[in-house]
C-alpha positions as CSV (number, residue, x, y, z in Angstrom):
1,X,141.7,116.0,160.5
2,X,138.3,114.3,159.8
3,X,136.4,114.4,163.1
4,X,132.7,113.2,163.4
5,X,130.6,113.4,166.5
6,X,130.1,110.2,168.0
7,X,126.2,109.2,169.5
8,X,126.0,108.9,173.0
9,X,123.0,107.2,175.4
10,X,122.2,108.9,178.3
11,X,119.5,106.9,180.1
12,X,117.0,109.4,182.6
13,X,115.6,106.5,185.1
14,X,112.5,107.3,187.1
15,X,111.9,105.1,189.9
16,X,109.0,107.4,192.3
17,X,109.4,111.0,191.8
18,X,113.4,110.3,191.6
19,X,116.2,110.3,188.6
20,X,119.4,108.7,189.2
21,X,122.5,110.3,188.5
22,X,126.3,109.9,189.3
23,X,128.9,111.9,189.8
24,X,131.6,112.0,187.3
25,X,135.5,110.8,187.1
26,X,136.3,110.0,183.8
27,X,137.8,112.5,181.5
28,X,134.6,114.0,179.9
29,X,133.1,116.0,183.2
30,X,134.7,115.2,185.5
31,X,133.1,116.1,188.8
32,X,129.9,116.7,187.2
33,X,126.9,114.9,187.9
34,X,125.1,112.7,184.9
35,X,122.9,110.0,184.3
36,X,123.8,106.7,183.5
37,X,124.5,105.9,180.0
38,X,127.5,105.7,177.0
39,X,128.7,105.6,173.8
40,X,126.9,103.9,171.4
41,X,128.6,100.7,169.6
42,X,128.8,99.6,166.1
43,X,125.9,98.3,165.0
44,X,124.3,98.2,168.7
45,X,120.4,99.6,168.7
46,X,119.7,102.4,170.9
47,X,117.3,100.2,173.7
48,X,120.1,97.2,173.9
49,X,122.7,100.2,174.4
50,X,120.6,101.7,177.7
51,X,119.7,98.5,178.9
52,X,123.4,97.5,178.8
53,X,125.1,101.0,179.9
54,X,123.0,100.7,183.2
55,X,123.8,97.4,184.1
56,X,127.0,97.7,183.2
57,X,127.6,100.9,185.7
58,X,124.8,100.5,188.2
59,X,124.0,96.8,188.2
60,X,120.1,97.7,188.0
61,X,117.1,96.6,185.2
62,X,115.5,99.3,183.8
63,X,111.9,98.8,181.4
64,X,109.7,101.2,179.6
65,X,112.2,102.6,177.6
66,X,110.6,105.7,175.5
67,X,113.0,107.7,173.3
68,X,113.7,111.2,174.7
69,X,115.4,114.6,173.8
70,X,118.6,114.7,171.9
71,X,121.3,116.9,172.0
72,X,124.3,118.5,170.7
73,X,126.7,118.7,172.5
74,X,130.6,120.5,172.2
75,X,133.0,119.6,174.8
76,X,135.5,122.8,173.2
77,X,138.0,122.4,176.0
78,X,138.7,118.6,175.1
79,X,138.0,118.8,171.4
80,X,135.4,116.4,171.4
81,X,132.0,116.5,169.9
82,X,128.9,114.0,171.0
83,X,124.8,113.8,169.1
84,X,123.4,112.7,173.0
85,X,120.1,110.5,172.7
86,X,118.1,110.5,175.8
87,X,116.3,107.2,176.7
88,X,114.0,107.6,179.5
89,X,112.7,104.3,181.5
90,X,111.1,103.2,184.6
91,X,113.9,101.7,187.0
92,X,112.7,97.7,187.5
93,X,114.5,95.9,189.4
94,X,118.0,95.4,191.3
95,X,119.9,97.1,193.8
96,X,122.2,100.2,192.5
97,X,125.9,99.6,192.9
98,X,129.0,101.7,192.2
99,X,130.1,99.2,189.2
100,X,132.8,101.3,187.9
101,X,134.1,103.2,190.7
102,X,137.2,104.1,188.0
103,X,134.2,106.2,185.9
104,X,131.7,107.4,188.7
105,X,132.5,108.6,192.4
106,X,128.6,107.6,193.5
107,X,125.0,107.1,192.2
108,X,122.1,108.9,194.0
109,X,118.8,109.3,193.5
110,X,117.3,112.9,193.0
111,X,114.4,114.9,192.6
112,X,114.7,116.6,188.6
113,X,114.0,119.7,189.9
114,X,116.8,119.6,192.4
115,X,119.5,117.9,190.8
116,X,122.8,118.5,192.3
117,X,125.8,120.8,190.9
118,X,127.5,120.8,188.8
119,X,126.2,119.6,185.5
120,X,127.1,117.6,182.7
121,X,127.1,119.6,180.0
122,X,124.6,117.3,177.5
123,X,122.1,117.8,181.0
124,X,123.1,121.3,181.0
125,X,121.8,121.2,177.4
126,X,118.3,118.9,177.7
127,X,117.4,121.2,180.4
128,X,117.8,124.6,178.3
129,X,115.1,122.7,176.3
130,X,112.8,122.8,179.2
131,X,112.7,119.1,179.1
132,X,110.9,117.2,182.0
133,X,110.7,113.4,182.1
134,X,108.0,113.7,184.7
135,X,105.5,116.3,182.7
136,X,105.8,114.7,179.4
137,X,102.4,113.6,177.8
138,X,101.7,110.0,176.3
């Protein structure tokens, strides 16, 4: 068996002192809470893949995308293995909607430092990294 890790977006959106995360039903955490975001397509760059994730699962604009963290990240239990690029961006315009009620239960906005429980594990993994989106220097 010839696994790779596959890349996947995960796109941190500030709009005030707020993130927006939803709360997981597909396969990969399910019942965890993550940002918006996806895998990666064949020859897709990083930006057009946030830009597209979110619309596609929120229905929102984003802008000022800046490349984050990255992580590695195991999923033993499922056998699956994914290289998690973090795009963090200003939310711009729209209205969030549940999209893809198949893949997410809800979408909330929340405060970084009191994100709900529990975790996706590649947000389990930027935040042992002591990563903040809010306290980042430019």
């Amino acid at each position: 068996m010839d696994k790779k890790p596959r890349v996947g977006i995960g796109v941190i959106i500030k709009k005030g002192n707020k993130v927006l995360m939803g709360k997981r039903k597909s396969l990969l955490g399910t019942g965890t809470w993550s940002f918006p975001g996806g895998r990666l397509e064949f020859n897709e760059d990083i930006e057009t893949c946030a830009k597209r994730e979110v619309s596609e699962e929120t229905g929102i604009n984003i802008k000022n995308l800046e490349f984050g963290p990255v992580t590695n990240d195991i999923f033993k239990e499922i056998g699956e293995h994914y290289i998690t690029v973090y795009i963090v961006s200003d939310y711009d315009s729209g209205e969030v909607e549940l999209k893809e009620p198949e893949k997410c239960e809800r979408w909330q906005w929340f405060e970084w430092d009191k994100m709900p429980k529990p975790l996706f594990l590649p947000i389990i993994n930027l935040l042992k990294l002591n990563y903040n989106p809010f306290k980042q220097s430019k």
